[in-house]
C-alpha positions as CSV (number, residue, x, y, z in Angstrom):
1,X,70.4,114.8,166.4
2,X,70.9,117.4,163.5
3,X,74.2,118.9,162.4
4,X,74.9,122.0,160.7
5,X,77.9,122.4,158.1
6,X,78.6,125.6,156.7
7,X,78.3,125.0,152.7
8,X,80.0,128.4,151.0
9,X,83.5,129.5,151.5
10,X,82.0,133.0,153.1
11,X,80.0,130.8,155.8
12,X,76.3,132.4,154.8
13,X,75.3,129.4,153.8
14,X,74.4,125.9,155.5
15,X,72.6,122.7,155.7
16,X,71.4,120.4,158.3
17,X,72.3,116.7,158.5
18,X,71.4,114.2,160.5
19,X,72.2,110.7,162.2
20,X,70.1,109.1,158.8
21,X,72.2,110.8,156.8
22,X,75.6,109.8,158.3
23,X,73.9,106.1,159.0
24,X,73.2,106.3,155.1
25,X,77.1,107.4,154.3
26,X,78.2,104.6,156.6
27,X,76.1,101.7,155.4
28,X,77.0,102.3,151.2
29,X,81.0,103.7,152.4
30,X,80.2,106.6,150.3
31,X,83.3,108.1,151.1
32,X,85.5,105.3,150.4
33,X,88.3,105.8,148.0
34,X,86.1,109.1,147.0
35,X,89.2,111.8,146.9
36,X,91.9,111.6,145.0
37,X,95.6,111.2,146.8
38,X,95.5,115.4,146.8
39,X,93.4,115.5,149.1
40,X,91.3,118.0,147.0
41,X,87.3,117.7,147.5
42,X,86.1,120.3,144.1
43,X,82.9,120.3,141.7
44,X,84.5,116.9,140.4
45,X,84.2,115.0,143.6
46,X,80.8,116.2,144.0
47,X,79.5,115.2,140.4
48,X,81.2,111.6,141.0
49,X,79.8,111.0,144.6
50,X,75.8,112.1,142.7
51,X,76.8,109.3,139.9
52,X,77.9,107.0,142.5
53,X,74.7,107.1,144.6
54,X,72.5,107.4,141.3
55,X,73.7,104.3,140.1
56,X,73.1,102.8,143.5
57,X,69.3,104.0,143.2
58,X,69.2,103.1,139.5
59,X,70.7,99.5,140.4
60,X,68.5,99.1,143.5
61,X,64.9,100.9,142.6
62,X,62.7,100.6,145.1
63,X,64.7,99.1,147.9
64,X,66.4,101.7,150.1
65,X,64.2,105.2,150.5
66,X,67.0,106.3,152.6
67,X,69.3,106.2,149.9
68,X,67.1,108.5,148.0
69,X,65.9,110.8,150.9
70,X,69.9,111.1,151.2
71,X,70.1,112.0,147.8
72,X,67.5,114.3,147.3
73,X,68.0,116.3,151.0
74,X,72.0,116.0,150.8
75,X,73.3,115.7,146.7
76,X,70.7,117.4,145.4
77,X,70.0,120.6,147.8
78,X,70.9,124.0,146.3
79,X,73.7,124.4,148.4
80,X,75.6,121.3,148.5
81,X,78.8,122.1,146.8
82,X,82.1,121.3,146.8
83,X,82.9,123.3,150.3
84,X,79.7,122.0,151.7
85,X,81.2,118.1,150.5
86,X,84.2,118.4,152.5
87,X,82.9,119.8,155.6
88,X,80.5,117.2,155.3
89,X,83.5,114.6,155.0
90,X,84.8,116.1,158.3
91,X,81.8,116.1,159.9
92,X,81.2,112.4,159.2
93,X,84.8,111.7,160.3
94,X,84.7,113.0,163.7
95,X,80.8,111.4,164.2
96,X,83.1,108.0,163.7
97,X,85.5,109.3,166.1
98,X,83.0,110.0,168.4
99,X,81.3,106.7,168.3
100,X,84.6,105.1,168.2
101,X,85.7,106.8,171.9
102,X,82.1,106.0,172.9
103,X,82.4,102.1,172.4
104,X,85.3,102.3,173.9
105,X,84.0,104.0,177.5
């Protein structure tokens, strides 16, 4: 299954993610502890969730392409920015949801 997130504040832009790429998030907890107590998600947030998941390549080369594929289609993409971060944190929070109510039923 793919999901679109709009990734500019004027909503012209997007990017597709899927079920690898919200797996990925889940296994490494790539959100975890990621925003500050504001609650902002900017440039900043971005630039330390890439270093994060660089180190986690650098540490681990050769052991996880999804980690990378992640990377490269998600991190790196043209328009991954800061908007395009926190939709994709509130995306990836109602897939939990949804997983969560389905385990349940």
């Amino acid at each position: 299954m793919t999901h679109k997130i709009i990734s500019n504040a004027s909503g012209t832009r997007s990017m597709e993610i899927t079920e690898e790429h919200l797996n990925v998030i889940e296994k490494y907890q790539l959100f975890n502890n990621l925003v500050y107590s504001n609650g902002i998600v900017d440039e900043t947030t971005l630039d330390t969730l890439k270093s994060f998941v660089g180190g986690i390549i650098d540490s681990e080369k050769g052991t996880d392409n999804e980690l990378v594929n992640f990377y490269k289609n998600v991190l790196a993409h043209p328009n991954m920015k800061s908007v395009a971060l926190g939709n994709l944190m509130e995306l990836y929070a109602q897939w939990i949801e949804n997983r969560k109510e389905q385990e349940e039923n």
